[in-house]
C-alpha positions in Angstrom: 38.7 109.0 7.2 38.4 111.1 10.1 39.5 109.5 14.2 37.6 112.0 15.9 34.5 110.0 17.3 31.3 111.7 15.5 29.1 113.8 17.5 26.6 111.8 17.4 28.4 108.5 18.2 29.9 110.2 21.7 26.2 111.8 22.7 25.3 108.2 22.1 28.7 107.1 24.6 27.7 110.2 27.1 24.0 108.7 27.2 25.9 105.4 28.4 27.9 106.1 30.6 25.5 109.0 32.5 23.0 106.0 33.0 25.3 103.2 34.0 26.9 105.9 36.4 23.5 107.1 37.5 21.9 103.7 38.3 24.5 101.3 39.3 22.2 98.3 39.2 20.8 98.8 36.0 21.3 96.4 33.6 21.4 97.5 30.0 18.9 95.3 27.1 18.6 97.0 24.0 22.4 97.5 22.7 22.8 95.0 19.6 21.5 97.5 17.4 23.5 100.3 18.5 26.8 98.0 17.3 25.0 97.4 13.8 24.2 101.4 13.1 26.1 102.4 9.9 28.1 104.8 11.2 29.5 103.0 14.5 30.4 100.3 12.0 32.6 102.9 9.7 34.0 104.7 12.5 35.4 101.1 14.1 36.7 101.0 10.9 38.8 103.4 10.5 39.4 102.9 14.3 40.9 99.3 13.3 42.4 100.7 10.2 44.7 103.6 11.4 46.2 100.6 14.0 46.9 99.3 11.0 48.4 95.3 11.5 48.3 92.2 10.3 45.5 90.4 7.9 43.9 87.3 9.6 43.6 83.8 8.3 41.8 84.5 5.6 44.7 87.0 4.6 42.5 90.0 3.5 44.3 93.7 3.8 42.7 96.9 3.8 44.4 97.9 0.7 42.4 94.7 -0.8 39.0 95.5 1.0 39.2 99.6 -0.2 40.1 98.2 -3.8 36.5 96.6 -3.8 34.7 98.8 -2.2 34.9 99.6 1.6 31.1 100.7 1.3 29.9 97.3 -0.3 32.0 95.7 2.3 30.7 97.8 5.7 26.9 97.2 4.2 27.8 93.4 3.6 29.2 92.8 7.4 26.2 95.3 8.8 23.8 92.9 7.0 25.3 89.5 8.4 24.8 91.5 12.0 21.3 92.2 11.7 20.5 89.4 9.7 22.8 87.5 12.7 24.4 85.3 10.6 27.8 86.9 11.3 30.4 84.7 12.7 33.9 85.0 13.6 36.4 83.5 11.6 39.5 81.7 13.6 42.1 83.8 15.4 45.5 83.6 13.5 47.9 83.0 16.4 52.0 84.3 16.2 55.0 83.8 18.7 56.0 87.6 19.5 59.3 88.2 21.9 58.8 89.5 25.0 59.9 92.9 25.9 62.2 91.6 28.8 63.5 89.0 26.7 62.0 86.2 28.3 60.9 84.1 26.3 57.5 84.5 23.9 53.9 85.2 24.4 51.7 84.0 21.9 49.5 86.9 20.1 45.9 86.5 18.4 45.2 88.5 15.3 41.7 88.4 14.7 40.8 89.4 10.9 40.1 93.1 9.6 36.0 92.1 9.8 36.4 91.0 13.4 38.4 93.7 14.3 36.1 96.0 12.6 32.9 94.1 14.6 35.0 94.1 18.0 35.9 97.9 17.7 32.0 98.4 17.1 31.1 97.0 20.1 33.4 98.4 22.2 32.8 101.6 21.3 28.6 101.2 22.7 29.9 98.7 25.6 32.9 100.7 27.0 31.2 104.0 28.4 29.0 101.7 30.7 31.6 99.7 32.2 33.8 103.0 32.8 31.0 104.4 35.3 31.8 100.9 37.2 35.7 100.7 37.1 38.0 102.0 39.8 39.7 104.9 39.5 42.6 103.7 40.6 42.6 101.1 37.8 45.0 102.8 35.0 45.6 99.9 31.9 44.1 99.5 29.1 41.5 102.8 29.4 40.8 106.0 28.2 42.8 108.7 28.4 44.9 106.6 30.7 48.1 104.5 31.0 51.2 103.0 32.9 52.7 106.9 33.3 49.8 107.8 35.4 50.0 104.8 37.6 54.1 105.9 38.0 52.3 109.7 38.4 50.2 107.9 41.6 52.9 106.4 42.8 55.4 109.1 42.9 52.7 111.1 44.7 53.0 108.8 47.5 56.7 109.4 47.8 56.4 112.5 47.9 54.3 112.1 50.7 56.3 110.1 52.9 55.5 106.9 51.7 58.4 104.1 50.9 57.4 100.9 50.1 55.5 99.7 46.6 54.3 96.4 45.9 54.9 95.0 42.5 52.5 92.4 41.3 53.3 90.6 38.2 50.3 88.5 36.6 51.4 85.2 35.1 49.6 84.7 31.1 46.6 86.6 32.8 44.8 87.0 29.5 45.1 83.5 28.8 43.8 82.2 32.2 40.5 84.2 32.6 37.6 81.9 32.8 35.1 82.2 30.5 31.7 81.3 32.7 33.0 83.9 35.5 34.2 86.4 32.9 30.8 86.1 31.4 28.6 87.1 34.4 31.1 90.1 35.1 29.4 91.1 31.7 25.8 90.0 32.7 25.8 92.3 35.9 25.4 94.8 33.4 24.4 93.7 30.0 21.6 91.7 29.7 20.7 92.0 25.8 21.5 88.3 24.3 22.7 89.3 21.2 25.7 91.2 22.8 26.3 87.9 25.2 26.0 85.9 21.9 28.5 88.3 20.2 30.7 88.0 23.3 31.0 84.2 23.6 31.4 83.4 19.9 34.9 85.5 19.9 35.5 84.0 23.4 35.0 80.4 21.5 36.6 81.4 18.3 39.2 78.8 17.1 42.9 79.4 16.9 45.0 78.8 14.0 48.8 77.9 14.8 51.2 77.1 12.7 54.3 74.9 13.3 57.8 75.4 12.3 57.4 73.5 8.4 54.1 75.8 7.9 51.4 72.9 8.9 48.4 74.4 10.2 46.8 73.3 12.8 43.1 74.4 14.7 42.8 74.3 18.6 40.2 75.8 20.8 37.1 76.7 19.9 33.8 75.5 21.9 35.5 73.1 24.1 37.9 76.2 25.2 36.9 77.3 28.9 39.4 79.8 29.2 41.4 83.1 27.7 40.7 85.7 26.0 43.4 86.3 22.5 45.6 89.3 23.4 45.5 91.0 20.2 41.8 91.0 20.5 40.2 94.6 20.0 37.6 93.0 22.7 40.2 91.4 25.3 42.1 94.5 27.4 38.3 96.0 27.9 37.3 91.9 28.5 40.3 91.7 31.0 39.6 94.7 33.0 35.9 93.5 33.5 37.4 90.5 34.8 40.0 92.5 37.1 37.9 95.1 38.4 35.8 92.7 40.7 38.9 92.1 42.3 39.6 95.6 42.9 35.9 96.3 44.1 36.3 93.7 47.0 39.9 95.1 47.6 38.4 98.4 48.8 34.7 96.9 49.7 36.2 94.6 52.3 38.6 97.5 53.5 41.3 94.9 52.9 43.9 98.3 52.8 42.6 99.4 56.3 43.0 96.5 57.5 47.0 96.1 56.6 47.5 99.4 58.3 48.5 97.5 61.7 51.3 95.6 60.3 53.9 97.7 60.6 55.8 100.2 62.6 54.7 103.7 61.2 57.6 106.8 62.6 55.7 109.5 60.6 52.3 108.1 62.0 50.6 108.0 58.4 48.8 105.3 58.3 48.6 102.0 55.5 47.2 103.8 52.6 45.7 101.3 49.4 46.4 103.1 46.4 46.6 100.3 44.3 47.8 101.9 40.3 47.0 99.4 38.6 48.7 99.5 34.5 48.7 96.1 33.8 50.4 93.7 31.8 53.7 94.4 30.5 53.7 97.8 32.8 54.4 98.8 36.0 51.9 97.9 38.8 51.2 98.7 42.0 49.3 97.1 44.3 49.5 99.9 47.4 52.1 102.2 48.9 53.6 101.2 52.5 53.9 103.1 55.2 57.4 105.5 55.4 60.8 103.7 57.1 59.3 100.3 57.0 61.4 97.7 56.1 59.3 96.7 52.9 56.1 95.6 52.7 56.8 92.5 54.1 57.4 93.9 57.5 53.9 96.3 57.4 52.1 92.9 56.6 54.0 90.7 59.4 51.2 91.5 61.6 48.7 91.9 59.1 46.0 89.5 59.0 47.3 87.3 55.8 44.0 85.5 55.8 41.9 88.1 54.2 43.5 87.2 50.6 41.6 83.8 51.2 38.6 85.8 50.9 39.8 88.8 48.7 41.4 86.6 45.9 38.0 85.3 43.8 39.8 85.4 40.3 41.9 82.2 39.8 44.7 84.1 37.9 48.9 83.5 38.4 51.3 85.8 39.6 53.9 86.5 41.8 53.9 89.4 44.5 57.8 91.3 44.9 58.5 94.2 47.4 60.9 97.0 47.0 62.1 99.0 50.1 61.7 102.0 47.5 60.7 102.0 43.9 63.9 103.2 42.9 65.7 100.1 44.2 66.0 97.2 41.6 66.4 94.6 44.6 63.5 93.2 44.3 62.7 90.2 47.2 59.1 87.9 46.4 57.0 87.9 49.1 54.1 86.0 47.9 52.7 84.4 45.4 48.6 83.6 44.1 47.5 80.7 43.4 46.2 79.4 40.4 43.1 77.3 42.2 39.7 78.9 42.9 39.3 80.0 46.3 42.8 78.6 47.4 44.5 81.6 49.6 46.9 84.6 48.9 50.0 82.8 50.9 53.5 84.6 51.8 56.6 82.5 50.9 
């Protein structure tokens, strides 16, 4: 099964994404059936299974579902779509180690017919909110990554700029409320069967297990927050969520206004760059002018109460300051807070 995406699947994402780019108000209504077409279901298949991974609860493997038939079993989930009686089964969650050794983070693992129904809608939902998201936004998208957010940020340097701001988001997947998350989505989508699709896996239950095997369900309807990392759905989810932030970063000029903080020898002036590659990569939030004495110092005069206004998502996280990136002395500045509307406050 080939990965290239079929001609006729990316003139479908080209048609998307022209539109959305075209018409920045418009809000898109007939979608569902795009995600049910045969051959956006089989390609999401192979999608899901070339990443390969764990079965869900119900423990099915792809060597179990191509032993019965992968045909039968793409025509069976694209009935239960258009028929909408499809609904997601619980998300089997596991403890993984973090990559700094910190502790664990807990991962979802959706099944391989959630996976495959996720993937689907990605693929028609994606190329629409891409004409919307920043450029400088680098995680979780196409063709991009963490190195090209280092790549920005080296440009900087090489420029004359010293300072990069390091913004580390607490178990931002899990905090990301569902109602707000939701009408990031509606600003654009508007079809109800998408939204439908969208708050059942938001809702879906999660399976845990405890150290003697004993299972055990939590979540579900009464769940107002998170999204599973491990998702298909949740890093394109996430960046929904994220990118209003971003938007009022440069819409309120929030950058131009941090220029007068600091003492500037080369007389550049604040620049926001803001390379974002987040989680579990290297972020930054903007580079500082050249000789200051960190961030810090270019925000000492800076007016601090714009974050009260800037900072709409309630996520956690804790701000650090280099004097240059290649310094592992890392001093915290700030910190958000985890309230709605509370303010961005410096330690």
């Amino acid at each position: 099964m080939s990965l290239a995406t079929p001609e006729k699947i990316r003139s479908l994402q080209r048609k998307l994404y022209r539109k959305a780019k075209a018409e920045p108000a418009f809000r898109f209504y007939v979608l569902y059936d795009k995600i049910c077409r045969e051959d956006i279901l089989r390609h999401a298949y192979g999608l899901v299974r070339a990443n390969a991974g764990a079965p869900g609860v119900d423990g099915v493997t792809f060597a179990q579902i191509e032993a019965q038939g992968l045909e039968a079993w793409l025509a069976g989930l694209r009935e239960e779509l258009v028929a909408k009686t499809y609904r997601p089964d619980p998300v089997r969650r596991v403890m993984i180690p973090k990559r700094d050794g910190g502790g664990e983070r807990p991962l979802g693992i959706p099944t391989i017919r959630d996976r495959t129904v996720q993937t689907a809608a990605k693929i028609v939902l994606e190329p629409i909110f891409e004409a919307d998201f920043e450029d400088t936004a680098y995680g979780y998208r196409p063709a991009r990554g963490a190195v090209d957010a280092v790549k920005d940020v080296h440009r900087h340097i090489v420029r004359g700029y010293s300072d990069v701001v390091d913004a580390d988001l607490s178990k931002y997947f899990d905090n990301i409320p569902h109602r707000d998350l939701m009408q990031c989505v509606a600003r654009r989508i508007v079809d109800r069967q998408v939204l439908a699709l969208i708050k059942m896996w938001l809702k879906a239950p999660i399976e845990e297990r405890d150290g003697d095997g004993k299972r055990r369900i939590v979540g579900g309807k009464g769940n107002m927050r998170g999204t599973p990392q491990g998702g298909v759905a949740s890093p394109l989810l996430a960046n929904i969520y994220m990118n209003r932030f971003l938007k009022r970063w440069r819409r309120t000029g929030c950058g131009e206004a941090l220029r007068a903080g600091g003492r500037r020898s080369t007389g550049r002036s604040f620049r926001q760059s803001w390379p974002c590659a987040w989680p579990g990569s290297v972020s930054s939030l903007g580079a500082g002018a050249h000789n200051q004495e960190g961030v810090a110092n270019s925000f000492t005069a800076g007016p601090w109460h714009q974050f009260v206004h800037l900072q709409r998502c309630p996520i956690v996280g804790h701000i650090f300051v280099t004097s240059h990136p290649h310094d592992d002395r890392r001093r915290a500045v700030g910190s958000f807070t985890g309230k709605r509307d509370e303010s961005w406050e410096p330690r």
